[in-house]
N, C-alpha and C positions, 0 to 999 in steps of 0.2 A: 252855667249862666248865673250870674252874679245881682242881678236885679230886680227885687222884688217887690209888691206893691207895700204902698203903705199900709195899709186896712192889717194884712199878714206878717209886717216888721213889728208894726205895735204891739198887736197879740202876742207875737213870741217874746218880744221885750218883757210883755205882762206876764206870761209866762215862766220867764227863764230866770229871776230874781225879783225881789220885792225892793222896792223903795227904800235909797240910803243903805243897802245892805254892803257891808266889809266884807270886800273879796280879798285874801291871800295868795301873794304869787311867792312864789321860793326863792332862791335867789343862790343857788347854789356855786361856789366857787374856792381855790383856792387860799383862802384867808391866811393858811400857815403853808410851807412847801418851798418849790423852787421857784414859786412867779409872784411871792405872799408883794413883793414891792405892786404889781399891775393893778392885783384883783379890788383893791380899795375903791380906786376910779370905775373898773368895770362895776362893780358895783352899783356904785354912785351914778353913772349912767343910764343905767335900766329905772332905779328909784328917781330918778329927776324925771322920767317917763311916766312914773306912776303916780306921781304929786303932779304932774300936770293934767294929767288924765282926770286924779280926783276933785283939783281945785275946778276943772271945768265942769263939775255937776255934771255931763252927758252920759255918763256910762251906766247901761243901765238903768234908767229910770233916777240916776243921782247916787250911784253906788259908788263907795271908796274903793283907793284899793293900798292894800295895807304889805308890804314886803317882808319877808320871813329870810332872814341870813341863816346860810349855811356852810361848814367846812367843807367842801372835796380834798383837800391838803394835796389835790394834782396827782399825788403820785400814790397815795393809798386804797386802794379797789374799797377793802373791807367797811375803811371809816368813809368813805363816800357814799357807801351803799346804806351806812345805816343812817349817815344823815340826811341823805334823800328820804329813806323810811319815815326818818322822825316826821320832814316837812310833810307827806300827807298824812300819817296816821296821826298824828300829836297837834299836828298843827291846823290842817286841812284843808294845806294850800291847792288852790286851781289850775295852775299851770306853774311850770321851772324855768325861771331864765337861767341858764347853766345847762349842763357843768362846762367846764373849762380846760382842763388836759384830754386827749382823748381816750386815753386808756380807762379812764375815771366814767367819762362819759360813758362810754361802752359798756362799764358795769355797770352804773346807773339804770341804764336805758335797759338794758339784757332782766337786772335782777328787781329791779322797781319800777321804772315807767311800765314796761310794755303790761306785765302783768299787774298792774293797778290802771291801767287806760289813762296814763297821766302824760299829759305836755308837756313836750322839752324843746327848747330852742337857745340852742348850743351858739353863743359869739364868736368861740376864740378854736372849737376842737377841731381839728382840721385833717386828720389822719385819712388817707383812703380808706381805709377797709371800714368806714362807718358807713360808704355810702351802701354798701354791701350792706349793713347789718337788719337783720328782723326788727321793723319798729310799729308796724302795722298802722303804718300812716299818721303815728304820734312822736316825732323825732324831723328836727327842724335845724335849720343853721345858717347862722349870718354872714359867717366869714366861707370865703372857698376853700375849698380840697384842697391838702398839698401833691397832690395828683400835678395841677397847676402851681403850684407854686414851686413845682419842682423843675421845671418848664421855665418857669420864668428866670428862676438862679439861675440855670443852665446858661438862658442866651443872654443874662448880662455878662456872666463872666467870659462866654466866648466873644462878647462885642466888645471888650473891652481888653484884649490881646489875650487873657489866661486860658495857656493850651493844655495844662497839668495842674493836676489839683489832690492833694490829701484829703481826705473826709473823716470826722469823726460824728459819731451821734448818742445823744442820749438813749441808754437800752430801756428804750421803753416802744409800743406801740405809735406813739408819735415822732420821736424820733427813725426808727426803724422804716417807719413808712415815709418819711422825707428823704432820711436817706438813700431810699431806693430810687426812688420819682427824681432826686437829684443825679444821681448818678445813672440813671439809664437817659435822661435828656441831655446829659453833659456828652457821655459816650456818642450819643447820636449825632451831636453835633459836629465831633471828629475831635473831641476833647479826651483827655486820659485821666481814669483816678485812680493815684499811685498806690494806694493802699485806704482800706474802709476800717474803722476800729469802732466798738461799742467804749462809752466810757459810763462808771457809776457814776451817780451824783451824790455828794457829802465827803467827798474825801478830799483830805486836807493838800497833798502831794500827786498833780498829775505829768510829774517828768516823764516815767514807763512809758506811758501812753503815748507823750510827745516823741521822744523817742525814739517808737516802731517808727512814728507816723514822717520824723525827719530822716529818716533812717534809709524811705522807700524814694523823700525828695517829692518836685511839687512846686509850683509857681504858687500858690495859696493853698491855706488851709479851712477849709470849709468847719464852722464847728457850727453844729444843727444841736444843740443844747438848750437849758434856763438861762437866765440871764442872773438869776438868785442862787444857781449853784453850781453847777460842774464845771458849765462853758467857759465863766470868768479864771475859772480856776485851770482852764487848758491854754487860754489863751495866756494868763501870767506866763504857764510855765516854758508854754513857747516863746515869748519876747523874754523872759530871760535866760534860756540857754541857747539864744540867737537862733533857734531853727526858723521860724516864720514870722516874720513882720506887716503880712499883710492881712486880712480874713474876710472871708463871706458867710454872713450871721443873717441864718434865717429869722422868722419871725418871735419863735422864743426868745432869741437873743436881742431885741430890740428894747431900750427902755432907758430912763434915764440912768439905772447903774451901770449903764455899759460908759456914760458919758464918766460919773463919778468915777469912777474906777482907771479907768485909762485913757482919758483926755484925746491928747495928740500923740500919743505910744502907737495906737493903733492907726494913724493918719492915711485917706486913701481906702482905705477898707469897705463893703462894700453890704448892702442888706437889701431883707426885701422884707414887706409887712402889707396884710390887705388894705387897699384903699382905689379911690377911683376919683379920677379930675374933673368928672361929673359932681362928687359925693359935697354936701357943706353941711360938717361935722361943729363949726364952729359956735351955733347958738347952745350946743347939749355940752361943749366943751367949756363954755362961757360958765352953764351952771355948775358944769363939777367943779371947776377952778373956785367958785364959789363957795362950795362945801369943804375946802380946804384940802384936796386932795390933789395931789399932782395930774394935773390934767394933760401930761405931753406925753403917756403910755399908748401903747397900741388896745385894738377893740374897746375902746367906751365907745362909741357910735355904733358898732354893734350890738355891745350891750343896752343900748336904748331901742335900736331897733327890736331885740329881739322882747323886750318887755314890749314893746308897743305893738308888734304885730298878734300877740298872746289878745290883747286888752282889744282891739279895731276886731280879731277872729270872735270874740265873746258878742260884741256887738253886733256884727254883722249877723252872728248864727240866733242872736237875742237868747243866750245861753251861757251859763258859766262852766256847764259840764263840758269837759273835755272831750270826749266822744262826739258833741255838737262842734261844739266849736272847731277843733281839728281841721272837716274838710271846708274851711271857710279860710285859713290861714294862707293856702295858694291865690285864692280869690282876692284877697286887700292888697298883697303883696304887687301883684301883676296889675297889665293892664288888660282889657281899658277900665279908665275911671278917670276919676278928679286928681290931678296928681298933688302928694298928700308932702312936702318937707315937714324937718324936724323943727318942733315950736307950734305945728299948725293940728294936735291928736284932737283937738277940740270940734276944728275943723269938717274932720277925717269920721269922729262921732257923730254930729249934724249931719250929716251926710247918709251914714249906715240909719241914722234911725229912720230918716226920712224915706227909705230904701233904694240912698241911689247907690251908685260906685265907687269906690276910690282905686287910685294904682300908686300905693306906699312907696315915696319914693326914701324916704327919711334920712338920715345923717349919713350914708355909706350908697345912697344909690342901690337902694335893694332888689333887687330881679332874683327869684327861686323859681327853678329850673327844674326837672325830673329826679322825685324824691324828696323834696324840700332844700334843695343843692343851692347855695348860694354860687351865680355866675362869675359874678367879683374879678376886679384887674387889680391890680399891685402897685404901692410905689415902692419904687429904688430908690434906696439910702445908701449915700456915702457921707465916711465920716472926714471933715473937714474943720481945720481950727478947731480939734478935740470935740464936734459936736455935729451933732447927726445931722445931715441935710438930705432936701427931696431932691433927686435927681430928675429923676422925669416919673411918669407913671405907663405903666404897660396893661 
């Protein structure tokens, strides 16, 4: 039950931080790696979340809250884990909006959250096997499983005549785990995938790999990679030794260097990236385009949601410990309550202090599901006139 009296919200308020106090939230994300183009905006999403929050004096009895950047560089366990480290030991931040790969996340989460009782609410990591992972009810996420999203590729490509398909993926737990969820929804649906390949990412020459992959044949080629490294680099090498001229680019592959890079080469081609027809991502899009950052990437409204839902869980628990705060974050998310858009955290604060409800709807339409699962639908991107368009939304 989510509603408490006033008399008992003030006190904990009283409580839970002093007046004007600077809370720290982390911000952990790939800054260098294979998505370093995304994570600026994702960034910047979450922080236009936390300067609204602050400029609205609510939180907290009139507490700031102050952003703490960090590397995951996506793809390194070790240097993730320690700059997780650094942001609570050094730093002493409250809650993580981050990480962002999920391999990253996972060590994060395994080797610093769980054993510091530290919040995480992950925008962009989307691997099955997290929802499986030990997080003891401190580990959150804005975007859906590719459990789903694997579902979703599936029945555009078969609605859309493609009965064979090549697959390649990034050897990583994020890729590995789309690749599966793609390939066992595609097979169900009476679809065939002619051959599966792991590809590294950084290498300069992906012919080999092309290749096997044209070798086995295939109406499309599915490449479930970065968008900053391998993927662009399979998709060159297949339009130019004429194997595949068409592709289905999941969610890492989404972004403006996929426009940069191959225009109309790639024409017809076909994506998916979380989002929902419900979601209006445009006032939090409005400020990062502001900040000077490319604001047409995928997860910045995640990443604002998930700083916001951290900041609305502090309040409502009248707490900045994460242990409090934690089981309040199902609570703001859902309903019932006031329902809460992006632009309105001011709102959403008057509301918790006064102890009534909100149901966070914020920039992506946020519903968390068992686990802290975001339920999330998808739009489908095809690339038209060398530039990514919404097809419809599923």
């Amino acid at each position: 039950m989510k509603k408490l009296l006033m008399a008992s919200a003030a006190a904990a308020l009283m409580t839970g931080a002093a007046s004007a106090e600077d809370i720290k939230m982390g911000v952990i994300l790939g800054f260098t790696g294979p998505i370093e183009s995304l994570t600026p905006a994702m960034a910047a999403g979450a922080e236009v979340a936390m300067a609204e929050v602050t400029a609205s004096g609510k939180l907290m009895g009139g507490a700031s809250v102050t952003p703490v950047r960090a590397d995951s560089t996506c793809i390194d366990a070790g240097a993730a884990t320690a700059a997780a480290e650094r942001l609570i030991t050094a730093e002493g931040v409250k809650g993580i909006m981050g990480a962002d790969c999920s391999g990253v996340t996972g060590a994060v989460l395994a080797n610093v959250a769980v054993p510091n009782g530290m919040v995480m609410i992950s925008p962009s990591a989307t691997s099955p096997a997290l929802s499986d992972a030990e997080d003891n009810g401190m580990f959150f996420r804005t975007a859906p499983s590719d459990a789903r999203q694997g579902q979703v590729l599936a029945t555009v490509l078969l609605e859309r005549g493609f009965k064979s398909a090549a697959l390649t993926y990034t050897n990583n737990d994020y890729g590995k785990g789309l690749a599966d969820s793609i390939s066992a929804a595609f097979k169900a649906g009476g679809g065939e995938i002619t051959a599966t390949t792991a590809h590294e990412d950084g290498k300069a020459d992906y012919s080999a790999e092309v290749a096997a992959l044209a070798s086995a044949g295939g109406d499309i080629l599915i490449v479930a990679g970065y968008v900053d490294q391998g993927g662009p680099g399979v998709i060159r090498a297949a339009l130019d030794t004429g194997a595949f001229e068409t592709f289905a680019l999941p969610d890492g592959m989404i972004g403006t260097a996929l426009e940069t890079n191959f225009g109309d080469e790639i024409e017809g081609s076909i994506g998916t990236v979380p989002g929902s027809e419900a979601a209006d991502p445009s006032k939090v899009l409005e400020a990062v385009a502001a900040t000077g950052a490319d604001a047409s990437g995928p997860y910045i409204g995640e990443s604002y949601d998930a700083a916001a839902l951290i900041m609305l869980a502090m309040q409502a628990a009248g707490s900045t410990d994460p242990k409090a705060y934690s089981a309040k974050i199902m609570d703001v998310a859902n309903a019932p309550g006031e329902p809460i858009a992006a632009g309105e955290l001011d709102k959403a604060l008057e509301i918790l202090a006064g102890g009534g409800e909100i149901d966070y709807v914020g920039a992506t339409a946020v519903e968390l599901i068992g686990g802290g699962e975001a339920s999330g639908g998808y739009r489908e991107i095809e690339i038209k006139g060398g530039k990514m368009t919404t097809a419809q939304y599923r």
